[in-house]
N, C-alpha and C positions, 0 to 999 in steps of 0.2 A: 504494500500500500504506500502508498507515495501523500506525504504531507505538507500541502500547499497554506500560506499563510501567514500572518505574523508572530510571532511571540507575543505573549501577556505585557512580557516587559516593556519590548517593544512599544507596543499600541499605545500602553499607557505615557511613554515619554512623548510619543506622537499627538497622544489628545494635549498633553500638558503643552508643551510646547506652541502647540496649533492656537490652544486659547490666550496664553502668555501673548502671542505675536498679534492675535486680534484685540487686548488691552491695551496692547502697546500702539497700535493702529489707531484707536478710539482717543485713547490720548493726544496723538502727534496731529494725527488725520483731522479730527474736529473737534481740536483746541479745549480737549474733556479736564478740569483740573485733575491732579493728581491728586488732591483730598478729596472731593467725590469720587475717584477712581478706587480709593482706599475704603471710603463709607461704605460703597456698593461691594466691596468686597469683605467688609464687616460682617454687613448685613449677611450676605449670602451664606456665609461661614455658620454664622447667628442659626439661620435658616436652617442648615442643614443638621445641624446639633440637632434643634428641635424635630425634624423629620428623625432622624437617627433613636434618638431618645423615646422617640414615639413606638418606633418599629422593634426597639428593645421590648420595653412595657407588654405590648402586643406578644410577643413571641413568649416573655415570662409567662403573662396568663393564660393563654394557650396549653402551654405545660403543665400550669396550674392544674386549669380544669380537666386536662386529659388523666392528672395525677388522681384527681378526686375522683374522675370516671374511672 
């Protein structure tokens, strides 16, 4: 079998990179401050904790209730 594809590692420096260089566009390109470039990048952070934190919670009780069942 022949495997065609990227590496995990790979990709991931690929998306990393890919988004870095369009912040970096957004900044240069249409004159974005760099402290709203930092807020929005706060925030997002903020954002995704809370999503994460949620998805924790979720899976605990899950466990929870299949423990009791």
């Amino acid at each position: 079998m022949i495997k065609v594809g990227f590496k995990k590692r790979s990709l991931f420096i690929s998306l990393l990179l890919g988004s870095l260089a369009f912040i970096a566009g957004a900044i240069f390109g249409w004159d974005l401050p760099v402290d709203k470039a930092l807020n929005f990048f706060l925030m997002t952070v903020l954002l995704l904790a809370i999503v994460m934190a949620a998805a924790l919670v979720t899976v605990l009780l899950i466990k929870l209730i299949r423990r009791l069942f």
